[in-house]
PDB file of N, CA, C and O in Angstrom, chain B, residues numbered from 101:
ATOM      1  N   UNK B 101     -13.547 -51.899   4.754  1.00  0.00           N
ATOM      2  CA  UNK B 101     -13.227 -53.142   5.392  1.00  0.00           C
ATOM      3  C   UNK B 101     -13.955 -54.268   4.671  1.00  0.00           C
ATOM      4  O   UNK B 101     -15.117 -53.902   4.497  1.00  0.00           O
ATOM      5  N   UNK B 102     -13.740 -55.542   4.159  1.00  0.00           N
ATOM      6  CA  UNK B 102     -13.329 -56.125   3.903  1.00  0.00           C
ATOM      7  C   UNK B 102     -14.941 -56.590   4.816  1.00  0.00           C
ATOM      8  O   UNK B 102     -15.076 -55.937   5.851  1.00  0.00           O
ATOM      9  N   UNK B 103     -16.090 -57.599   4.527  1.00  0.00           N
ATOM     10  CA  UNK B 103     -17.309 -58.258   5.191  1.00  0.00           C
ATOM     11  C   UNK B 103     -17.567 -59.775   4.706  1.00  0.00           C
ATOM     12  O   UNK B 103     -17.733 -59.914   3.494  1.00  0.00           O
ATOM     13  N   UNK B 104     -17.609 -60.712   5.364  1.00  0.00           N
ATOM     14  CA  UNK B 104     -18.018 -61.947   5.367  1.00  0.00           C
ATOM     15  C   UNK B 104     -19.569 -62.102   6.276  1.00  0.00           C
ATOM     16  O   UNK B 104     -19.841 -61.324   7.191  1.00  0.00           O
ATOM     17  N   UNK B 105     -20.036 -62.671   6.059  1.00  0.00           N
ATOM     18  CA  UNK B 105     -21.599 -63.326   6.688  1.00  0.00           C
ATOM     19  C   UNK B 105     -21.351 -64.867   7.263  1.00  0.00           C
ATOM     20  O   UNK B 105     -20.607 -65.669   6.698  1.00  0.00           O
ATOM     21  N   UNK B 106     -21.831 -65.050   8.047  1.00  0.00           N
ATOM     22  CA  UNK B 106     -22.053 -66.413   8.986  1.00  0.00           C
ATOM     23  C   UNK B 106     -22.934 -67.085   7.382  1.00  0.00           C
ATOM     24  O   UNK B 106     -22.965 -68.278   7.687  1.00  0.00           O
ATOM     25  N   UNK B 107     -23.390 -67.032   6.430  1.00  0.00           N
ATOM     26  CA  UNK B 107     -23.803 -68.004   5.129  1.00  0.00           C
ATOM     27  C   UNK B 107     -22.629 -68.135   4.821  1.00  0.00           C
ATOM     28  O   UNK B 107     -22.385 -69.338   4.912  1.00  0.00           O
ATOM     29  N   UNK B 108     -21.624 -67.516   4.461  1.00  0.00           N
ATOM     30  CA  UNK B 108     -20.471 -67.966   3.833  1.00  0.00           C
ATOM     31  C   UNK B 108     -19.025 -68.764   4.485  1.00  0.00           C
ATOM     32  O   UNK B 108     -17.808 -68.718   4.306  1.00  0.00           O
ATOM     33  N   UNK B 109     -20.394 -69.790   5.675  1.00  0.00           N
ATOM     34  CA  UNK B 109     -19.050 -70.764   6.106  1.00  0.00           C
ATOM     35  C   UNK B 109     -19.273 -71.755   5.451  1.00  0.00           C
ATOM     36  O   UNK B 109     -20.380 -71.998   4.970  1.00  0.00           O
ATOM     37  N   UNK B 110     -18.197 -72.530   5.317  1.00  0.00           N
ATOM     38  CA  UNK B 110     -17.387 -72.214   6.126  1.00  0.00           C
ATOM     39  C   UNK B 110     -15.904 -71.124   5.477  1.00  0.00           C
ATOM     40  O   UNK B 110     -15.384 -71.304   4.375  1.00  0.00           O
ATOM     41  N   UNK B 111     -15.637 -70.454   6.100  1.00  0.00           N
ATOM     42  CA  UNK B 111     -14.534 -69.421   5.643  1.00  0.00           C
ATOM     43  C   UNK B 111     -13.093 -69.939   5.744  1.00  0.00           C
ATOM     44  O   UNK B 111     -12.598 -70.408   6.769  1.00  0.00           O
ATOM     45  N   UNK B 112     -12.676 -69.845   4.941  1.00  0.00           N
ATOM     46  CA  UNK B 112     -11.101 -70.023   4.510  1.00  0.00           C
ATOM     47  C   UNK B 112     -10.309 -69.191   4.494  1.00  0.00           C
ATOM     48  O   UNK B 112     -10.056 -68.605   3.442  1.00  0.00           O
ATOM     49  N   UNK B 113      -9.669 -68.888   5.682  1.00  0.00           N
ATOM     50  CA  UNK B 113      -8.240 -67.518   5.204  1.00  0.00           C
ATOM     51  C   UNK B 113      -7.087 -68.373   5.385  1.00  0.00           C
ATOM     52  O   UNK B 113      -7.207 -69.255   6.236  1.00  0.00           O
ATOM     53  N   UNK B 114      -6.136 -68.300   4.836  1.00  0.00           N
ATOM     54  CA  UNK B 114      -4.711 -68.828   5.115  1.00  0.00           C
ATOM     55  C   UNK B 114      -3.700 -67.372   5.224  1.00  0.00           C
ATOM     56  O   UNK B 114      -3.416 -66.544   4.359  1.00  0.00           O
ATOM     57  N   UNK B 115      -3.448 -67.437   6.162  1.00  0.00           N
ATOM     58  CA  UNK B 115      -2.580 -66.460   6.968  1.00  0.00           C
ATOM     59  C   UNK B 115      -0.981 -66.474   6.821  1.00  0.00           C
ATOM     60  O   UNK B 115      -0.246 -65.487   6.874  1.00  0.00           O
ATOM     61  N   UNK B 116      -0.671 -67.580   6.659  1.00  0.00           N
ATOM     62  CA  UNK B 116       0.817 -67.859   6.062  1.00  0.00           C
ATOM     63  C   UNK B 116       1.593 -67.641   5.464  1.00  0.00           C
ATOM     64  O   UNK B 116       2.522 -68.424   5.267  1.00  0.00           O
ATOM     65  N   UNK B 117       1.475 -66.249   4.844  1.00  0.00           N
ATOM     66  CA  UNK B 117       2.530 -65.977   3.938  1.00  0.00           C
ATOM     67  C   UNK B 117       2.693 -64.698   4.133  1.00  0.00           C
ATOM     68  O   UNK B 117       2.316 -63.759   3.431  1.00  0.00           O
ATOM     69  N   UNK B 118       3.690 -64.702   5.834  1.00  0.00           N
ATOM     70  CA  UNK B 118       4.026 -63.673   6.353  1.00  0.00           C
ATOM     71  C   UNK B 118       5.549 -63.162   5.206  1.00  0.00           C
ATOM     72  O   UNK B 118       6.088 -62.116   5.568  1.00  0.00           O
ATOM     73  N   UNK B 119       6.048 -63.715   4.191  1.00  0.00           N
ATOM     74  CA  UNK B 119       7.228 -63.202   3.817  1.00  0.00           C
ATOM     75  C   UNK B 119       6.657 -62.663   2.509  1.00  0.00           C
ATOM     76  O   UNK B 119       7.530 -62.332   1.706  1.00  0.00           O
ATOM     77  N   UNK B 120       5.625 -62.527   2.179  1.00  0.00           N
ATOM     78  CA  UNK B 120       4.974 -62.477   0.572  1.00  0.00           C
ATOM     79  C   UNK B 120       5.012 -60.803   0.221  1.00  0.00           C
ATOM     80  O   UNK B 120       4.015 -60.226   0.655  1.00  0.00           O
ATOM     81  N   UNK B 121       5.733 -60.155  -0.304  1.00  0.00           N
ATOM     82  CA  UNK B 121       6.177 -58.880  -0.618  1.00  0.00           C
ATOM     83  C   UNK B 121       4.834 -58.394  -1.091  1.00  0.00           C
ATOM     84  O   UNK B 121       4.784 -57.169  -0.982  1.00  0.00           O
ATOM     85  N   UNK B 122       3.753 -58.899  -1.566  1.00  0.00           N
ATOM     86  CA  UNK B 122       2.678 -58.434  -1.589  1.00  0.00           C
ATOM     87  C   UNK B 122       1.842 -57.393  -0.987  1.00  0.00           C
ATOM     88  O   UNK B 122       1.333 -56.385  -1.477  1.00  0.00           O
ATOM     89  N   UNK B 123       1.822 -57.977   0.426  1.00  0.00           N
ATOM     90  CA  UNK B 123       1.349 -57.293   1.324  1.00  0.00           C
ATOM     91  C   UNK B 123       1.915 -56.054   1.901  1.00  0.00           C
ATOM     92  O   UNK B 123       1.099 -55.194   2.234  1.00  0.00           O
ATOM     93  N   UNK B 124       3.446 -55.767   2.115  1.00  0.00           N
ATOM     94  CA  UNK B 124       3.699 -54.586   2.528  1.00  0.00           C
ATOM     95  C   UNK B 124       4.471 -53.351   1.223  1.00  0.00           C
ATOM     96  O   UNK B 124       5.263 -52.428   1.419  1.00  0.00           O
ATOM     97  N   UNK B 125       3.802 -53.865  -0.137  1.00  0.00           N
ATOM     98  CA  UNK B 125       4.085 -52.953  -1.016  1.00  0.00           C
ATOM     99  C   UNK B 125       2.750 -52.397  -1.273  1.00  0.00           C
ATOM    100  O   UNK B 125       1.619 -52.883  -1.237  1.00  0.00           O
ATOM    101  N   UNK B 126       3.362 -50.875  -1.626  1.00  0.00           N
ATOM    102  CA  UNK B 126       2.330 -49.836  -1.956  1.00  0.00           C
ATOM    103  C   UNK B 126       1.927 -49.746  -3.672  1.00  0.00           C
ATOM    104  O   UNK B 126       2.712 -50.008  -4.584  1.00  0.00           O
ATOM    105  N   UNK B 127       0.961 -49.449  -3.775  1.00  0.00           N
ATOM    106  CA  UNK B 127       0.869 -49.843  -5.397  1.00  0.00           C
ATOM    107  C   UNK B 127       0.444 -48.366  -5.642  1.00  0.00           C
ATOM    108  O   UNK B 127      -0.178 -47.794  -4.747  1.00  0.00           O
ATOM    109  N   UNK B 128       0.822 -47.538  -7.109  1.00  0.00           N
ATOM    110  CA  UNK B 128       0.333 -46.200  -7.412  1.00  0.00           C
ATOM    111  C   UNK B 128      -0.600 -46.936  -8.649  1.00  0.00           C
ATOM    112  O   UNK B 128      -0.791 -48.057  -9.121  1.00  0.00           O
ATOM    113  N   UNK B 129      -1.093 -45.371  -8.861  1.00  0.00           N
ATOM    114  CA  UNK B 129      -2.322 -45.103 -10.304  1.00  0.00           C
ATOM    115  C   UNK B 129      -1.783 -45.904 -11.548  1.00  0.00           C
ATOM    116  O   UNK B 129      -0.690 -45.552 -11.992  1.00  0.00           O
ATOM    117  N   UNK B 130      -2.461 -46.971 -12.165  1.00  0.00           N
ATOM    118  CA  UNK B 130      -2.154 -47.398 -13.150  1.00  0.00           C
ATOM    119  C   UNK B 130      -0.473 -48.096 -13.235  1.00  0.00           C
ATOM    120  O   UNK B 130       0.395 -47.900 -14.086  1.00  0.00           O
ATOM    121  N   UNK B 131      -0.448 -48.944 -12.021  1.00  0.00           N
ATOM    122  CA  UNK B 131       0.239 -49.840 -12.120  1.00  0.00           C
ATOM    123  C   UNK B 131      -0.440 -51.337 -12.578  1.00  0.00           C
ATOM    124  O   UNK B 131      -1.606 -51.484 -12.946  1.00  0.00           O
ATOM    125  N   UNK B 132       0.428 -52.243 -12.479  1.00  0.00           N
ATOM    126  CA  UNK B 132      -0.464 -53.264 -12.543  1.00  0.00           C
ATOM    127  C   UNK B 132      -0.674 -54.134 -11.635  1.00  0.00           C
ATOM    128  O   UNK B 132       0.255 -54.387 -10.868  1.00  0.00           O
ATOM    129  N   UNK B 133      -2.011 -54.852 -11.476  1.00  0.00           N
ATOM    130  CA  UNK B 133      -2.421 -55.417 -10.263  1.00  0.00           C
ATOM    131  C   UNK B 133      -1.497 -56.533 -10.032  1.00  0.00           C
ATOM    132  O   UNK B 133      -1.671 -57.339 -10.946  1.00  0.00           O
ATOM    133  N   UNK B 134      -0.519 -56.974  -9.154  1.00  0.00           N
ATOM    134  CA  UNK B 134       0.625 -57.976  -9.032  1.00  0.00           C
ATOM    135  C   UNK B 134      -0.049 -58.874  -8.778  1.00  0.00           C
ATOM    136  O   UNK B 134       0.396 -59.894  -9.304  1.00  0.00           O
ATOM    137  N   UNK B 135      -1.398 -59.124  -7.925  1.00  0.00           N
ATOM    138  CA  UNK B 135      -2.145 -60.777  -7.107  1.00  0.00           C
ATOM    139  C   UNK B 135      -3.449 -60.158  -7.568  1.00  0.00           C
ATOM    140  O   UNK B 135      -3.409 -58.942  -7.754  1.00  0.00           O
ATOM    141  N   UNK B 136      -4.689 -60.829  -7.802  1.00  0.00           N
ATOM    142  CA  UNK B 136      -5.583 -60.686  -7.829  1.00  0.00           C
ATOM    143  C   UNK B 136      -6.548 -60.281  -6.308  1.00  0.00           C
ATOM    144  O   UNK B 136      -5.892 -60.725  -5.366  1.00  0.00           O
ATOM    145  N   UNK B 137      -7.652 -59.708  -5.866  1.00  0.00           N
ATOM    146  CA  UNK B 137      -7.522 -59.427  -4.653  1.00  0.00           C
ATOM    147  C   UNK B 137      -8.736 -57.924  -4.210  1.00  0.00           C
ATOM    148  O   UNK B 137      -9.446 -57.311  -5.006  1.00  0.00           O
ATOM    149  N   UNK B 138      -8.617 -57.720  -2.854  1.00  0.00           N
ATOM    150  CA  UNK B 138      -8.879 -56.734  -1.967  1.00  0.00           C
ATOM    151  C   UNK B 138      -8.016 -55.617  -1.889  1.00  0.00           C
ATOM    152  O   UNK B 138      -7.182 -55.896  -1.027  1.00  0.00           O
ATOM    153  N   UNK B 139      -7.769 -54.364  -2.405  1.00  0.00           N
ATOM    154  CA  UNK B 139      -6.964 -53.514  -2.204  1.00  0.00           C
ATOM    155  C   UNK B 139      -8.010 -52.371  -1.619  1.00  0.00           C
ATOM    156  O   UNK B 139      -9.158 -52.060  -1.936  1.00  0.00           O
ATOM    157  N   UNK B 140      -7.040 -51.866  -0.574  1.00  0.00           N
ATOM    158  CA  UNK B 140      -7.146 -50.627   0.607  1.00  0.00           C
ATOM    159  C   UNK B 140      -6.397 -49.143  -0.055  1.00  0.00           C
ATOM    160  O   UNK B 140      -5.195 -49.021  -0.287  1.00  0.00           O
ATOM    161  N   UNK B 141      -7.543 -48.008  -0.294  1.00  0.00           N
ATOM    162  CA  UNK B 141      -6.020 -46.629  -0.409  1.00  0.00           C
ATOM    163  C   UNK B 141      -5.760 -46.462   0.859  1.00  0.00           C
ATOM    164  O   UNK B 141      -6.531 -46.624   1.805  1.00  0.00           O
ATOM    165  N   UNK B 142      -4.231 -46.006   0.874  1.00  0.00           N
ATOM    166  CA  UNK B 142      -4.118 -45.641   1.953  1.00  0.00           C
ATOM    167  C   UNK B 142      -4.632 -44.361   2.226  1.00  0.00           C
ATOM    168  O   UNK B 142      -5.053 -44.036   3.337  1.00  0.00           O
ATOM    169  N   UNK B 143      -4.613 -43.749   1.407  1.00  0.00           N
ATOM    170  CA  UNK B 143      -5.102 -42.070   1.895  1.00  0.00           C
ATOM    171  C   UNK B 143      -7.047 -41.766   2.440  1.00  0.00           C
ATOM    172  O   UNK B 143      -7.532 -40.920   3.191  1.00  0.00           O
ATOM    173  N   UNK B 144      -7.377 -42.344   2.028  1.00  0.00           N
ATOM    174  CA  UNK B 144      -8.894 -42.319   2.361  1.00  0.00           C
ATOM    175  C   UNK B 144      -9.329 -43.923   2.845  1.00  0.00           C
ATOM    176  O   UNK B 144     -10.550 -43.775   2.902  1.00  0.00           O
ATOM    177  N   UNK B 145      -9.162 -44.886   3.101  1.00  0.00           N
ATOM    178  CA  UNK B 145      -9.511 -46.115   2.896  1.00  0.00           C
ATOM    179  C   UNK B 145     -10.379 -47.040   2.303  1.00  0.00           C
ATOM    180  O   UNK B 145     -10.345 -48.249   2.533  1.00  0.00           O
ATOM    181  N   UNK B 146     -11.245 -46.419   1.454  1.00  0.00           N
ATOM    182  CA  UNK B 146     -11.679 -46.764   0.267  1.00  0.00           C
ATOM    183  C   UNK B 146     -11.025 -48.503  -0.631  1.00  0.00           C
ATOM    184  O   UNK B 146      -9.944 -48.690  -1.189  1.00  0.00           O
ATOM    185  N   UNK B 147     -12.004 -49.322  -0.467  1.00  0.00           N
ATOM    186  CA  UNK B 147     -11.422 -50.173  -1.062  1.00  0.00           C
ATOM    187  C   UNK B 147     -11.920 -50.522  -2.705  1.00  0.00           C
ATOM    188  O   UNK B 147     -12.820 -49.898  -3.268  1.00  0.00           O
ATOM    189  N   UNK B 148     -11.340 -51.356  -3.171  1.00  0.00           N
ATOM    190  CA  UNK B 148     -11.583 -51.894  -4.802  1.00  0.00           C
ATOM    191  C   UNK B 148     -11.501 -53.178  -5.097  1.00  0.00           C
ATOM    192  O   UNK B 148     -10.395 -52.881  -5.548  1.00  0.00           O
ATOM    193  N   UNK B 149     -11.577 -54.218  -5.270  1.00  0.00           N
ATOM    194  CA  UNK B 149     -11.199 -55.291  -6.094  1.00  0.00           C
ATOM    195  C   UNK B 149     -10.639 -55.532  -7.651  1.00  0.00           C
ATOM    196  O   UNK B 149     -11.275 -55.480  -8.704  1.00  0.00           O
ATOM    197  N   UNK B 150      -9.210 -55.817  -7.420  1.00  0.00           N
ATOM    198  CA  UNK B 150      -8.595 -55.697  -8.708  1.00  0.00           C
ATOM    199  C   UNK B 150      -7.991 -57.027  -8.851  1.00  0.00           C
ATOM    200  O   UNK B 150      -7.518 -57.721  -7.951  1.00  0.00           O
ATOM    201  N   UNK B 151      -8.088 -57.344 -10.368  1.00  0.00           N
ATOM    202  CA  UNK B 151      -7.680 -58.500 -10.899  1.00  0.00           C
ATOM    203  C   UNK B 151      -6.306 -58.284 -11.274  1.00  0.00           C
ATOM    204  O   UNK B 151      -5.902 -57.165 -11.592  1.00  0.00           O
ATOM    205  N   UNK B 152      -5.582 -59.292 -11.253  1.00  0.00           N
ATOM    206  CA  UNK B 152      -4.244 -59.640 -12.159  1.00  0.00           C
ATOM    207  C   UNK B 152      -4.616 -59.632 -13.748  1.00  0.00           C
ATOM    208  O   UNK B 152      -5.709 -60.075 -14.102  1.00  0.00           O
ATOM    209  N   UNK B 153      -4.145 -59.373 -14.227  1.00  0.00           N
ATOM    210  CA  UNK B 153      -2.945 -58.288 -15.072  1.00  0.00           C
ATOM    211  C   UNK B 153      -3.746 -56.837 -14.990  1.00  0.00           C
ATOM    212  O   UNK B 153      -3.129 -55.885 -15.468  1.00  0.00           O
ATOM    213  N   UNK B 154      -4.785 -56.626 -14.547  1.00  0.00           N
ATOM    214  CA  UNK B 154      -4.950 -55.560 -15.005  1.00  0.00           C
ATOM    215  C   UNK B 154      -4.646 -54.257 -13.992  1.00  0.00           C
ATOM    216  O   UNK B 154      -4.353 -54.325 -12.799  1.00  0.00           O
ATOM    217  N   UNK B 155      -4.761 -53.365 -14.600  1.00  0.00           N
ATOM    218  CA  UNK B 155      -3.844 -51.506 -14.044  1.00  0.00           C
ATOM    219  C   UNK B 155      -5.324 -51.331 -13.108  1.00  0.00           C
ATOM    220  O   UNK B 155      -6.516 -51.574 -13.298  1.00  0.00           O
ATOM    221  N   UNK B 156      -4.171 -50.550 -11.580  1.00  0.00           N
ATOM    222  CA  UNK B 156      -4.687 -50.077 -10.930  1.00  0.00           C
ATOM    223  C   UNK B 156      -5.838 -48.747 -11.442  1.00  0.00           C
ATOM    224  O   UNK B 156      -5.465 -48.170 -12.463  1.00  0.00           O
ATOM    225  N   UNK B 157      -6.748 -48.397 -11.022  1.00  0.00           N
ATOM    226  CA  UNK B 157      -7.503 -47.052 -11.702  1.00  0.00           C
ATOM    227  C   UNK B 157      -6.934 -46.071 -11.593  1.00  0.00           C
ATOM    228  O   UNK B 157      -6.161 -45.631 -10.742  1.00  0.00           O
ATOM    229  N   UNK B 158      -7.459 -45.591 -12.785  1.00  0.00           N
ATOM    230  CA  UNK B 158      -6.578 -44.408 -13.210  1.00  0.00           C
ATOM    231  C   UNK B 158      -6.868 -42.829 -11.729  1.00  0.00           C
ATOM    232  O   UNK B 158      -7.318 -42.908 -10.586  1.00  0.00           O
ATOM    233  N   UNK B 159      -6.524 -42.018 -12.264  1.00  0.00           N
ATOM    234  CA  UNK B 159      -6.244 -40.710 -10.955  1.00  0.00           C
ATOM    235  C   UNK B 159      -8.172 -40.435 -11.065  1.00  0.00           C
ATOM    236  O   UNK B 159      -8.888 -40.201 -10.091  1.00  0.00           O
ATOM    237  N   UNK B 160      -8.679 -40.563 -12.627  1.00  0.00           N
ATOM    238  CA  UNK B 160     -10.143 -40.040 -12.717  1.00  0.00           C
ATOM    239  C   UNK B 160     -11.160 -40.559 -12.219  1.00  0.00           C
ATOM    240  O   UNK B 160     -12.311 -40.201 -11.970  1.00  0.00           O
ATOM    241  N   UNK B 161     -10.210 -41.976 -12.050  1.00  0.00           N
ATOM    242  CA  UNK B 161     -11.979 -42.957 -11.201  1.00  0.00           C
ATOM    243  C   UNK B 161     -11.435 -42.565  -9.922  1.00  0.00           C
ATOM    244  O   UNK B 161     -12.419 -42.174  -9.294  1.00  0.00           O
ATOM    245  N   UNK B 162     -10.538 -42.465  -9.276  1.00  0.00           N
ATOM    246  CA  UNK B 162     -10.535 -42.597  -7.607  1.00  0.00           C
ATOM    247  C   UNK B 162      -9.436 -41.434  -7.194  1.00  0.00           C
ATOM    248  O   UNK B 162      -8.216 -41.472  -7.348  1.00  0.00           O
ATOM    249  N   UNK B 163     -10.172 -40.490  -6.677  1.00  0.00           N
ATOM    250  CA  UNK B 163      -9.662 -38.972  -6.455  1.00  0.00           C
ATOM    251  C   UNK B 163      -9.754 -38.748  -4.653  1.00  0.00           C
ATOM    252  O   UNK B 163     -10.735 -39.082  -3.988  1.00  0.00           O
ATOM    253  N   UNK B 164      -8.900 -38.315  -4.270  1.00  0.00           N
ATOM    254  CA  UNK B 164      -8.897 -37.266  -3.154  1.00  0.00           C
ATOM    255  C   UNK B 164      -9.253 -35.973  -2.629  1.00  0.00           C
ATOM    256  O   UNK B 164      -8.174 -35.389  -2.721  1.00  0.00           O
ATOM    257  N   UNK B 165     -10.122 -35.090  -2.104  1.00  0.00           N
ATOM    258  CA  UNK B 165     -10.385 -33.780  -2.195  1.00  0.00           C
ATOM    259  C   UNK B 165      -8.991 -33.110  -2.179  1.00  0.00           C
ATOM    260  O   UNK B 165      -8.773 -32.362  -3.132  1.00  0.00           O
ATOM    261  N   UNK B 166      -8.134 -33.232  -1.372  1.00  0.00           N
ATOM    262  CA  UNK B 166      -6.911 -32.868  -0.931  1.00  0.00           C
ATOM    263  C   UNK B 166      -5.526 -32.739  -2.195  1.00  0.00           C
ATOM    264  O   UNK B 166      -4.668 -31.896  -2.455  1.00  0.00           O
ATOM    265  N   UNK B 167      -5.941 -34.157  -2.764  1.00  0.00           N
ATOM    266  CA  UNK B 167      -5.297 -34.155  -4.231  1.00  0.00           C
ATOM    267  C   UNK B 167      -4.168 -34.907  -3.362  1.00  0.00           C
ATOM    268  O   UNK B 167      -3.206 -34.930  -4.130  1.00  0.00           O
ATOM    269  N   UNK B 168      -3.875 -35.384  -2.453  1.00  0.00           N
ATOM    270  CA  UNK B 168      -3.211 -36.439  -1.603  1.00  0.00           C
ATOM    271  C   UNK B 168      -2.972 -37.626  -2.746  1.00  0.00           C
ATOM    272  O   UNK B 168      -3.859 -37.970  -3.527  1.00  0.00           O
ATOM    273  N   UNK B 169      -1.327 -38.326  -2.717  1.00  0.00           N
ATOM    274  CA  UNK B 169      -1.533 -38.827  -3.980  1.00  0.00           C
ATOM    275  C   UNK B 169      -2.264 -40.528  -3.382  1.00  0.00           C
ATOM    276  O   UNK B 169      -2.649 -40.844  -2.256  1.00  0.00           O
ATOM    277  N   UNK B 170      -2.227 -41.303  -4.619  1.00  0.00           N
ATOM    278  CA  UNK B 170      -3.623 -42.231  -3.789  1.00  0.00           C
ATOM    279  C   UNK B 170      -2.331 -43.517  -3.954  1.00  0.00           C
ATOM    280  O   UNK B 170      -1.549 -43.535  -4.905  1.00  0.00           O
ATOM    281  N   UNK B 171      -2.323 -44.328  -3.054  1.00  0.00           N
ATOM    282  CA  UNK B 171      -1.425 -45.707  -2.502  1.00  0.00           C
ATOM    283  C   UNK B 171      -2.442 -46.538  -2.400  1.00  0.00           C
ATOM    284  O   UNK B 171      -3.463 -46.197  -1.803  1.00  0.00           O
ATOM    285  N   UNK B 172      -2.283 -47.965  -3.071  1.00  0.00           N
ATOM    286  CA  UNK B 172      -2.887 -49.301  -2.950  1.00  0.00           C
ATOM    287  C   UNK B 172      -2.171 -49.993  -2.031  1.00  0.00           C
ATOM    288  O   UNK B 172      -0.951 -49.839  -2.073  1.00  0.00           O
ATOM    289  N   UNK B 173      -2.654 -50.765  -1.159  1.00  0.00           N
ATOM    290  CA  UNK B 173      -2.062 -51.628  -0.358  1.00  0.00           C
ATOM    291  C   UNK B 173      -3.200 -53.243  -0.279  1.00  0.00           C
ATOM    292  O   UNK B 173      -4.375 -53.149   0.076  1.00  0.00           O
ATOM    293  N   UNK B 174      -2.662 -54.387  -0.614  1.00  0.00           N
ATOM    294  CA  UNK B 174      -2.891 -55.697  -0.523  1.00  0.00           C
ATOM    295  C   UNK B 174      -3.944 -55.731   1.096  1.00  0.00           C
ATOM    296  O   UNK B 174      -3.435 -55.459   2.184  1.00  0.00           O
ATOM    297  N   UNK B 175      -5.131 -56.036   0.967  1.00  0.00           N
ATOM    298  CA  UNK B 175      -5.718 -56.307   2.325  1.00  0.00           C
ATOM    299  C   UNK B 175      -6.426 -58.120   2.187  1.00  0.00           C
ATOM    300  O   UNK B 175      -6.323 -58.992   3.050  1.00  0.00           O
ATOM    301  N   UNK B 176      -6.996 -58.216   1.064  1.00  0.00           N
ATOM    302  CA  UNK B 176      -7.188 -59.890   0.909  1.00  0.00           C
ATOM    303  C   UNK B 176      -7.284 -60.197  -0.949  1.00  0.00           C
ATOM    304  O   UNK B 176      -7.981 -59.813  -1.889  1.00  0.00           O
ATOM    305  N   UNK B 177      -5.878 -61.308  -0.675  1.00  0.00           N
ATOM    306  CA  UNK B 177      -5.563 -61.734  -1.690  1.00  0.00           C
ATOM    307  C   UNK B 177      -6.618 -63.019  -1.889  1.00  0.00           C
ATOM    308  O   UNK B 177      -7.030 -63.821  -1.052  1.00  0.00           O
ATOM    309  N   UNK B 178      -6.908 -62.900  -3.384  1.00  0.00           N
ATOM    310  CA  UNK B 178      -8.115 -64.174  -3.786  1.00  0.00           C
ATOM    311  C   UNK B 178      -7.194 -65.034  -5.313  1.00  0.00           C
ATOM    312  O   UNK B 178      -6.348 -64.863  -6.191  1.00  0.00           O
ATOM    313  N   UNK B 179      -7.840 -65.676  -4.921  1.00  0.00           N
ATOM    314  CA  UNK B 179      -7.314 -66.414  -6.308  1.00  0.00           C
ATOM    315  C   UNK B 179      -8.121 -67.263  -7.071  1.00  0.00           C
ATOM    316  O   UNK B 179      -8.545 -68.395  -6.841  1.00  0.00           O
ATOM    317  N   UNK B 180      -8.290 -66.299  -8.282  1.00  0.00           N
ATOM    318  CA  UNK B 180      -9.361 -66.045  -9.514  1.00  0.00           C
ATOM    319  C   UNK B 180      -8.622 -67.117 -10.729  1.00  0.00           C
ATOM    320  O   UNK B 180      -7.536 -67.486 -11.176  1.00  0.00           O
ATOM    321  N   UNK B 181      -9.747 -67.247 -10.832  1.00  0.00           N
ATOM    322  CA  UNK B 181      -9.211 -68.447 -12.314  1.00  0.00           C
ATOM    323  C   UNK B 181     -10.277 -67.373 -13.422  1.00  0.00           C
ATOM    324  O   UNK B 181     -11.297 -66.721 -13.204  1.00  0.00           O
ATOM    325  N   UNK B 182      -9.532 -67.577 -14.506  1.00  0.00           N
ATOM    326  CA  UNK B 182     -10.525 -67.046 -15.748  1.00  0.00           C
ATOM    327  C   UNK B 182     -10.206 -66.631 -16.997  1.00  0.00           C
ATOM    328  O   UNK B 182     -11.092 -66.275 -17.774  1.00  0.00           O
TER     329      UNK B 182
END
């Protein structure tokens, strides 16, 4: 989950972009990151921070005991200049 602190107000979320295909697509191993951001697996909930353009991690950095295959899902989109 995703932590903010009462130092880091004041906080900014914009909630508005209930139509943004972002959020309810699943991302696999070594795709590429579509938004820069907070990504959730779905199979363990384990999160990461991944930048735009670059590929989701590969199967060797982020594994399952189960071997369950591993799904990214959008939890907070940021927007990185650099």
């Amino acid at each position: 989950m995703a932590l903010v602190t009462a130092e880091t107000r004041p906080l900014v979320l914009n909630t508005n972009q209930p139509g943004n295909v972002h959020w309810n697509t699943l991302y696999e191993i070594s795709d590429i990151v579509p938004v820069s951001g907070i990504y959730r697996c779905e199979g363990c909930g384990h999160e990461i921070t991944s930048n735009h353009p670059d590929r989701f991690p590969p199967q060797n950095k982020h594994q399952h005991p189960n071997n369950s295959k591993v799904l990214w899902r959008l939890v907070v989109m940021t927007q990185t200049k650099g």
